[in-house]
N, C-alpha and C positions, 0 to 999 in steps of 0.2 A: 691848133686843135681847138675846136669849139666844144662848150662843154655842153651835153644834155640840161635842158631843163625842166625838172616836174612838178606838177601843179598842186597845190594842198588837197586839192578837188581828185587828182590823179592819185595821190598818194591813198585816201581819204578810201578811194574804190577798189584798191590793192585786196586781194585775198590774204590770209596769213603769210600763205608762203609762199607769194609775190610777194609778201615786205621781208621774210627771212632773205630771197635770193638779191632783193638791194641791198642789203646789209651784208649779205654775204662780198657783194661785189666791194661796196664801199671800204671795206675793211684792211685796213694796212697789211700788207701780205706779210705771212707767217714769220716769215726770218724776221722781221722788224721788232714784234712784240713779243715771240718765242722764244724762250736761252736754245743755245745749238743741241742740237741731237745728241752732239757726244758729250756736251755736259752733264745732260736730260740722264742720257745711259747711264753715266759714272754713277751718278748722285741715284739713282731709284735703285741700282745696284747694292752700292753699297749700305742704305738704308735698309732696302729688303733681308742683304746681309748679317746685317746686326739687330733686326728685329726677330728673326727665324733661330737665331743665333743664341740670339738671348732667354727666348722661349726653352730652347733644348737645354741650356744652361742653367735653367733655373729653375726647372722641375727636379732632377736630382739634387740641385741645394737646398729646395724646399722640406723634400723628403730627411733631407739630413739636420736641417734644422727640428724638423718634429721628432726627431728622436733625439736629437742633443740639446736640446736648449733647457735652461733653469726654469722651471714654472714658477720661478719667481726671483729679480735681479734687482741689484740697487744698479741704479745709472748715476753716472757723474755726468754732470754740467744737465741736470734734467729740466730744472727751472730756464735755463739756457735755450733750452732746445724748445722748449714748449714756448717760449715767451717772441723766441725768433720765426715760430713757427706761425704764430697769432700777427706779429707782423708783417709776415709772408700775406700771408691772408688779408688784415686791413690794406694793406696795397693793390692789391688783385680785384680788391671790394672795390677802391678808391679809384682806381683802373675803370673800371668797368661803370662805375658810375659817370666817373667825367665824361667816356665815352657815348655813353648812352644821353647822357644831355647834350653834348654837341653831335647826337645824332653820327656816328662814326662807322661806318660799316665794320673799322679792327674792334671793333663790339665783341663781334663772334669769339675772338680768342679769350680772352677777357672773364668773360660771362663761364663760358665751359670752363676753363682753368678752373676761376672760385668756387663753380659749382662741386667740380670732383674735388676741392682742395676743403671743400666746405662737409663732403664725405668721409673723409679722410680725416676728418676732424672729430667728428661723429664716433667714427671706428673707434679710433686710439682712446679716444676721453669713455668711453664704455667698456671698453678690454682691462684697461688699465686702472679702472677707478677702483677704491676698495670700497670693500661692505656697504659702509657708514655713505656712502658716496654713491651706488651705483642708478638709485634711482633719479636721484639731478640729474646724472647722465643722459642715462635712459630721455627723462622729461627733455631735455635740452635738444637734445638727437632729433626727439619727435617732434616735438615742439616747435624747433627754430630750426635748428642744421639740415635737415632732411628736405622740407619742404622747399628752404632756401638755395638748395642744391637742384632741387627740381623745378623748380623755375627758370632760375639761370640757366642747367643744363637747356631743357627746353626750350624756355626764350633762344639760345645758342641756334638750337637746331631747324626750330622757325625762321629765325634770320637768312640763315644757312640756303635752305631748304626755300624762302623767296629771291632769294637774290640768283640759285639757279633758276629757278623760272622766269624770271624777268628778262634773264640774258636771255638777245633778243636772237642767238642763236640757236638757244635751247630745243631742241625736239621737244614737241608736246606727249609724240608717242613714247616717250619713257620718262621712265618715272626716275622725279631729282634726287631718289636717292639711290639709280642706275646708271647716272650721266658719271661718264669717263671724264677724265683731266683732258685736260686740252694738248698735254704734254708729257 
């Protein structure tokens, strides 16, 4: 079998989608890069299952929390939980920095994580804080947590959102955040 050859010159005068259907051709057929169908199935199943799942479960335990809970509780191991909680977060920080100077595409995950984790930081140190405290909160939230949350988020979603279009199979006519899984 002789192989086609094409010219940078040929390639160069390609339409767009004269270069999508070489790419298309060129492309390792699906069974090779794709898990099997009936893995694909189990796994979006039972995902879908426990996310739908969880939802219906936890609107009634929400309800039942707002009418049972203390409006005001001592915790044990609190310093614990807060301080594991902070190093949750320096990690995620640390994560996501290393990633982003070696340039790393698992950026994305990284980035969003801190982001919501950097919200969630925000919440609890505002709900929680007393009197004599609430406005550091408050300042801190707005100040540093918030903004820092919205970037990351952000940045995540920019990343996200170029690397669909780049794919050089991507339809132009839809929009990257209407493009389907490949799987």
């Amino acid at each position: 079998m002789t192989a086609a050859r094409i010219s940078d010159d040929e390639i160069a005068g390609m339409s767009d989608e004269e270069r999508r259907e070489l790419i298309r051709r060129l492309q390792p057929p699906p069974e090779r890069v794709l898990p099997r169908p009936e893995v694909v199935k189990v796994h979006r199943r039972v995902r879908l299952a426990l996310m739908v799942g969880g939802c219906i479960a936890l609107i009634p335990w929400i309800v039942y929390l707002g009418f049972s809970l203390p409006t005001e509780y001592y915790a044990r191991h609190w310093s614990m939980a807060w301080i594991g909680y902070d190093i949750l977060l320096v990690l995620m920080m640390a994560t996501t920095a290393y990633l982003g100077w070696k340039r790393r595409v698992m950026l994305v995950l990284p980035a969003f994580a801190t982001g919501i984790l950097l919200l969630v930081d925000a919440w609890f140190d505002i709900v929680t804080a007393g009197a004599g405290d609430i406005w550091m909160s408050v300042g801190t939230a707005v100040l540093g947590e918030i903004p820092l949350a919205g970037l990351q988020i952000s940045g995540a979603i920019m990343l996200l959102r170029f690397l669909v279009l780049a794919h050089p199979l991507h339809d132009p006519a839809i929009s990257p955040f209407r493009t389907r899984l490949p799987f």
